[in-house]
C-alpha positions as CSV (number, residue, x, y, z in Angstrom):
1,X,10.1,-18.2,1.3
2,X,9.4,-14.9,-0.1
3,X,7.8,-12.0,1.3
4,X,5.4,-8.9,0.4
5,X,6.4,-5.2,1.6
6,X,5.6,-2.0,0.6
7,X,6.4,2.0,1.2
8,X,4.9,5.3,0.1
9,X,7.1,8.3,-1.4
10,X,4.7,11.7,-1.2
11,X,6.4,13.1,-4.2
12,X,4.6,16.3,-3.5
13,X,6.7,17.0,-0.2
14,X,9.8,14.8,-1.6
15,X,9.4,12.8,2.0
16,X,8.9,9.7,2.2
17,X,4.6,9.3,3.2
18,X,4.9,8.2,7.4
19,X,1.3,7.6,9.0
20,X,-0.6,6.2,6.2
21,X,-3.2,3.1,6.4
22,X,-2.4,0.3,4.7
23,X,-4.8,-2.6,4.5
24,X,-3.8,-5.8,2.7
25,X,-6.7,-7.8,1.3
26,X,-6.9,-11.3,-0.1
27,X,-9.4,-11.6,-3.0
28,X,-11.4,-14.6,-4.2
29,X,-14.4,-16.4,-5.5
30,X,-15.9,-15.4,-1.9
31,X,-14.9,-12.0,-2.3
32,X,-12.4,-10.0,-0.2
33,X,-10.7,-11.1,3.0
34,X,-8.7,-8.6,5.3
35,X,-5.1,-10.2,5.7
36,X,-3.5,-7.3,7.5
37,X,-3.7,-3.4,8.6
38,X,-0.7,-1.3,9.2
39,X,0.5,1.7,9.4
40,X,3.8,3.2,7.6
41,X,6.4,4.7,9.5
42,X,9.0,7.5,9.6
43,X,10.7,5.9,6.6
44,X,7.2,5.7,5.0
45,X,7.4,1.6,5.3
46,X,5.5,-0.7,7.4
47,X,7.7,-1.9,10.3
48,X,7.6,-5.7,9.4
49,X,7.0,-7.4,5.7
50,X,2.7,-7.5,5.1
51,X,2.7,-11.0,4.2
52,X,6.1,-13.8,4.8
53,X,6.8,-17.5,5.2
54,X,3.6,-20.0,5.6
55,X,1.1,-16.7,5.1
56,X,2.8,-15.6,1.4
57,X,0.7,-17.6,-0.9
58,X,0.4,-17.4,-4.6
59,X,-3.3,-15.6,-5.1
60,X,-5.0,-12.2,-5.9
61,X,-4.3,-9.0,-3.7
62,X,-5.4,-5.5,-2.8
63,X,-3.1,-3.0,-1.4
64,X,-5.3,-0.4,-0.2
65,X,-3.6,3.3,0.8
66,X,-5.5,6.1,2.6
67,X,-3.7,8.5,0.9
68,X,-6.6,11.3,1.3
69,X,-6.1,10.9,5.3
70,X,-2.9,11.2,5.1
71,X,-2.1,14.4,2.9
72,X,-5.5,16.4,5.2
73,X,-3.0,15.3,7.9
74,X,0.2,17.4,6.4
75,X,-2.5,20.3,5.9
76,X,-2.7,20.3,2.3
77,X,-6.2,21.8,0.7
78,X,-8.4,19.8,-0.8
79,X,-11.7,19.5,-2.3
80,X,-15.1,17.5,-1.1
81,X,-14.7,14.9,-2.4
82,X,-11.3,13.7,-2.9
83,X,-9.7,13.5,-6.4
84,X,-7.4,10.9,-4.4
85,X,-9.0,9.4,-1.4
86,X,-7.6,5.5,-0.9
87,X,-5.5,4.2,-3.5
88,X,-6.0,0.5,-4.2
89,X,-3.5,-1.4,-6.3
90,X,-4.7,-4.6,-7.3
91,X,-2.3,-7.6,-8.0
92,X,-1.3,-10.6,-8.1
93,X,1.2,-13.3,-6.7
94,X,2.6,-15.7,-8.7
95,X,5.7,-17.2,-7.1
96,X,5.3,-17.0,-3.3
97,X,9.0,-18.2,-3.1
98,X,10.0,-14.7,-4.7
99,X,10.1,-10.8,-2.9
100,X,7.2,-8.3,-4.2
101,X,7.7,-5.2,-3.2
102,X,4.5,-2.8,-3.8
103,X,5.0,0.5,-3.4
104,X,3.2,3.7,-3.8
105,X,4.8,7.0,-5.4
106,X,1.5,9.6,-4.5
107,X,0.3,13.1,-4.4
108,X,-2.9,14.6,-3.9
109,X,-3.7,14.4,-8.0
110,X,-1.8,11.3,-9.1
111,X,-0.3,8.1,-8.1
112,X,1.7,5.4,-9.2
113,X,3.3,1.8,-8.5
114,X,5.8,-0.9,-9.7
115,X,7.2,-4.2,-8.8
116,X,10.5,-3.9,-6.8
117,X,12.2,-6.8,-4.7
């Protein structure tokens, strides 16, 4: 079975980005379902994959990052409100046999994503 994991690179420190929220979501006819909350660590990655085995089914997702949170915690100035506040990266799963890897390159004015393994 495959699994789903994720990490977040604060390319405006060059560090990778430790103590952010991350909230998985599940979304469907019946709107969104929380799957999962975590938080990364040193390494900027959660500690254990966000979705394997039975739970990795093929579906629509939300990643959601608290990215705002996370750069007022490393003291960087910003304005009221947020030009980045929680990142969410909306995807899907078609193979739940295969690895997605989500991850979030961020600073306080841009972000970005791809599909690793």
């Amino acid at each position: 079975m495959g699994k789903l994991s994720t990490h977040v690179l604060d390319t405006a420190h060059g560090k990778p980005g430790a103590g952010v929220k991350v909230e998985l979501y599940e979304v469907g006819a019946a709107g969104r379902r929380l799957v999962k909350t975590d938080t990364t660590n040193q390494d900027g990655r959660c500690g254990a994959p966000l979705m394997e085995g039975e739970a990795m089914r093929a579906g629509q997702y939300e990643l959601v990052f608290h990215a705002g949170d996370y750069f007022a915690g490393q003291g960087v100035q910003m304005p009221q409100p947020r030009f980045i506040d929680r990142v969410t990266i909306a995807f899907g799963i078609a193979d739940a046999a295969q690895n997605y890897h989500v991850p979030l390159v961020v600073t306080p004015w841009s972000y970005s994503t791809y599909r690793g393994s």
